[in-house]
Legacy VTK file of the C-alpha trace (Angstrom):
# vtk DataFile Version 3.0
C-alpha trace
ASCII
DATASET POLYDATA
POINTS 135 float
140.938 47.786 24.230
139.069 50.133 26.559
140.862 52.582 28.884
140.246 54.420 32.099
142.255 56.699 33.404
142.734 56.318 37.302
142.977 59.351 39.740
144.265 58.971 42.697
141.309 59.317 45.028
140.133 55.693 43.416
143.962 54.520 44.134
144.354 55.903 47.657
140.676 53.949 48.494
141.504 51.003 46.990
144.650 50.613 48.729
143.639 52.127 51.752
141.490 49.774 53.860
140.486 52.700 56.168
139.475 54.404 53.533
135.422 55.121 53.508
135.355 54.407 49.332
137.654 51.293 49.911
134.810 48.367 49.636
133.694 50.128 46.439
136.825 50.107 45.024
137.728 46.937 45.439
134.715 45.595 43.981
134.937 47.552 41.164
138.465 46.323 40.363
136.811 42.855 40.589
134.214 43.414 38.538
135.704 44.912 35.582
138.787 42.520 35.751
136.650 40.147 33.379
136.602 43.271 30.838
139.639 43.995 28.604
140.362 47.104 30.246
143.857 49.045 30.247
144.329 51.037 32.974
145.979 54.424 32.910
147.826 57.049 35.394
150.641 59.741 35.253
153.429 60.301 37.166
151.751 62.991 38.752
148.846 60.521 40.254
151.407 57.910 41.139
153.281 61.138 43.341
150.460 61.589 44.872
149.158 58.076 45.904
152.076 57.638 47.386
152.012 61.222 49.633
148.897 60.389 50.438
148.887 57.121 51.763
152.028 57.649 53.616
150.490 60.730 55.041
147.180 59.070 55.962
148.463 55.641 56.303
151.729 54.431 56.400
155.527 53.829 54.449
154.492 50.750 54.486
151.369 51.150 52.821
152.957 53.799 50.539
155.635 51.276 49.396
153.270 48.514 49.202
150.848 50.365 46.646
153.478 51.793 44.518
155.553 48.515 43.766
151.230 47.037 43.284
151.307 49.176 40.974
154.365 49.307 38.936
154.332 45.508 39.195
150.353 44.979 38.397
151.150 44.965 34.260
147.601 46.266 34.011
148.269 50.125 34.697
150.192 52.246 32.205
152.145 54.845 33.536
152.262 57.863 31.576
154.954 60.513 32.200
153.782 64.350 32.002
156.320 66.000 29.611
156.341 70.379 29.137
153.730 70.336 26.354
151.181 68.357 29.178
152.609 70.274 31.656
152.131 73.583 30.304
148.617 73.008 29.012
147.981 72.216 32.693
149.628 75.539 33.890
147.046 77.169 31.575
144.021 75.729 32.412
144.797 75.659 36.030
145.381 79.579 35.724
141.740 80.349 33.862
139.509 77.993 35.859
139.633 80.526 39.373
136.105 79.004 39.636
137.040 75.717 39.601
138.885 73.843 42.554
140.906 71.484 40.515
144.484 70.785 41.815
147.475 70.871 39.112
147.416 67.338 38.923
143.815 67.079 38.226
144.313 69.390 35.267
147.913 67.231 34.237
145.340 64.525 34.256
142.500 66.654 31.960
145.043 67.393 29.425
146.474 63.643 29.159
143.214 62.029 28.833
141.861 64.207 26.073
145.296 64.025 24.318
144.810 60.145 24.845
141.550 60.144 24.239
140.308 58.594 27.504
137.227 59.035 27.676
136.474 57.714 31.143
137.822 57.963 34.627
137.592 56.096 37.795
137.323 58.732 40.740
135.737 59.335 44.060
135.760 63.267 43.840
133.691 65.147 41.293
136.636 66.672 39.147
136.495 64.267 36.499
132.948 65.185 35.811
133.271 69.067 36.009
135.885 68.185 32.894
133.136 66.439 31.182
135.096 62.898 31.380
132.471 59.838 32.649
133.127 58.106 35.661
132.806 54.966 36.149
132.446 54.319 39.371
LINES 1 136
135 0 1 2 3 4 5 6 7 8 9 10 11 12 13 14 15 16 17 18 19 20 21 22 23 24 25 26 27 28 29 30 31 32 33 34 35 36 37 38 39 40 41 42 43 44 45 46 47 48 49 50 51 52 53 54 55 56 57 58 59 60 61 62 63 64 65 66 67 68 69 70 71 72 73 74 75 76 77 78 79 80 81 82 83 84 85 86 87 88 89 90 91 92 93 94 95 96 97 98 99 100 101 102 103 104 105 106 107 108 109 110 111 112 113 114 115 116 117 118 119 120 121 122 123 124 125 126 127 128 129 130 131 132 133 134
């Protein structure tokens, strides 16, 4: 079975209606729904859909996505443990060139350890890493 990894920029459009990226979200979702696709996210991503959209939206909307979410049986929720988390720390450190938040690199380190190939994204982080996105 095929996985993508999820960042949370896909995440906070698709469950943010107000979000510019939202309509092409959406259809994506319903477009690869006839695929056998597992979808994947950390901890870290899941955090931060959840700042976001209360920041930008609502606790309402925040609480709404996150039980989606955990209750959807099609996302996989990966925790970031110290070997992921240090990796990160590293990367993060040598990039200075690079504009990637911690969590994007949490994210870099758990999909080559998974060996996730591709990501579903709205920023262009996921390609700087060399990952393709697929939407």
């Amino acid at each position: 079975m095929e996985r993508v990894f999820l960042d949370a920029s896909f995440l906070i459009a698709y469950h943010n209606r107000k979000d510019e990226n939202h309509k092409k979200a959406v259809k994506w979702i319903r477009d690869i729904r006839k695929k056998k696709v597992r979808f994947v996210i950390s901890d870290y991503i899941f955090d931060e859909i959840l700042t976001v959209l209360l920041v930008r939206g609502s606790k309402e909307l925040s609480v709404s996505a996150g039980r989606k979410i955990l209750e959807s049986g099609f996302v996989t929720l990966i925790q970031v443990d110290n070997a992921v988390f240090n990796k990160a720390w590293r990367i993060y450190q040598n990039y200075s060139d690079k504009n990637w938040s911690f969590t994007d690199c949490t994210s870099y380190v758990l999909m080559k350890g998974l060996g996730i190939l591709k990501g579903a994204s709205f920023d262009e982080h996921f390609k700087q890493f060399g990952f393709e996105v697929v939407i």
